[in-house]
N, C-alpha and C positions, 0 to 999 in steps of 0.2 A: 504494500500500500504506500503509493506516493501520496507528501503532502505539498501542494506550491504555495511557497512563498510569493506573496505580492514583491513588487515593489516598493521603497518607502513613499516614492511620490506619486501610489494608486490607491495609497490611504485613505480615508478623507480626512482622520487627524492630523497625522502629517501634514498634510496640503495645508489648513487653517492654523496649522502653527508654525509653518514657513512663511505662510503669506503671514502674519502677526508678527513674527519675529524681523521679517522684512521691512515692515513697517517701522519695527522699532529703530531697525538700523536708522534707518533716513532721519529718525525723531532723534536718535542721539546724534546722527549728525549734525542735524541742524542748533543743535543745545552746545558743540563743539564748535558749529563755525562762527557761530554770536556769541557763545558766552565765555566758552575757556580759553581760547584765541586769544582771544582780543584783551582778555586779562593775563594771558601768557607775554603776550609782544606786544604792549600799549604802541611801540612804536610806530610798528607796521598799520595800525587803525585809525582812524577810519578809511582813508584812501592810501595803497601803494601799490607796486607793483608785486611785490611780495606779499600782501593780504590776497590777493588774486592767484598767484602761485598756492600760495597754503590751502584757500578752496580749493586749488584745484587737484591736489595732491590729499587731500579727506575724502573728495569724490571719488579718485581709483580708489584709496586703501577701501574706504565704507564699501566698492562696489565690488571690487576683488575677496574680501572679505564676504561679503551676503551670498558670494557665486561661489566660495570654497566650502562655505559651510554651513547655508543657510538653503537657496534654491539657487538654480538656472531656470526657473521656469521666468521666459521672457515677457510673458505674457503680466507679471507678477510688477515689474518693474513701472513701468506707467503708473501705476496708481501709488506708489511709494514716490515718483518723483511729485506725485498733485499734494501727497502728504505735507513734502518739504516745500514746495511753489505756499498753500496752503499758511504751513508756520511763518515763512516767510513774508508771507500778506499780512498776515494779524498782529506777526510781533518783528515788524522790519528791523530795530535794534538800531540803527546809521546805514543798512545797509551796504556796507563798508562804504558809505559817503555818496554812493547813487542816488541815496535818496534827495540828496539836494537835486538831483537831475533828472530822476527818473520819478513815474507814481510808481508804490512800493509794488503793487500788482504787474506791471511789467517785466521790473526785475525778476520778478520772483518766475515770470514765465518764462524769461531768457535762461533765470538758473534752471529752472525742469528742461527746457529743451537742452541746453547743455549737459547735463547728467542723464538725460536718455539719449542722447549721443554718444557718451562716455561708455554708455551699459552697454549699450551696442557692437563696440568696440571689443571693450573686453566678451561679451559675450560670442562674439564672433574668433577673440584670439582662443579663448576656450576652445570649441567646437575646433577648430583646426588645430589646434595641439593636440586633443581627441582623435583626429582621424588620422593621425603625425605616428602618434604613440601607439596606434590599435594594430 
């Protein structure tokens, strides 16, 4: 008598505690790129080229990070970037200084479309390091 093992990602717990933990990522990112930052490197804030840099190096690690050990399901990602677009709208923080320039909901959609860019990327360098490796 054989037994088959699912998958962990044909669960449905699974699947709701990926996509939740997912979520969290993005929420602790965003709690890292407004609050510990910018109280880490006063220097770098509100506007540098370096406050720009350090987002954009929280967005691989947070993404490489949720794709090692959280999900690849890409379908997942979209709504964790509307999470952080989302924090971003309600609690702008300086924006790292855009917000003199921009209305916070703009930014906030340039940064979503930015980090579903990113996801894309790495999600793609995944899947071919996969079919590299197999």
């Amino acid at each position: 008598m054989t037994t088959t093992r699912k998958k962990p990602e044909k669960v449905w717990g699974f699947t709701v505690a990926s996509f939740l933990g997912l979520l969290g990522v993005f929420v602790a990112k965003y709690l890292v790129d407004f609050l510990l930052l910018p109280a880490i490197f006063p220097q770098f804030y509100p506007t540098s080229g370096m406050a720009f840099a350090l987002w954009l190096i929280t967005s691989l690690v947070a993404t490489v990070a949720a794709m090692l050990w959280i999900t690849r399901f890409g379908y997942f990602y979209p709504v964790a970037d509307i999470i952080y677009a989302l924090c971003v709208a309600i609690w702008p923080l300086g924006l790292y200084g855009t917000a003199e320039f921009w209305p916070a909901i703009l930014a906030a959609l340039v940064a979503a479309l930015v980090l579903w860019v990113i996801q894309r990327l790495v999600l793609w360098i995944f899947i071919i390091v996969g079919f590299i490796t197999m």
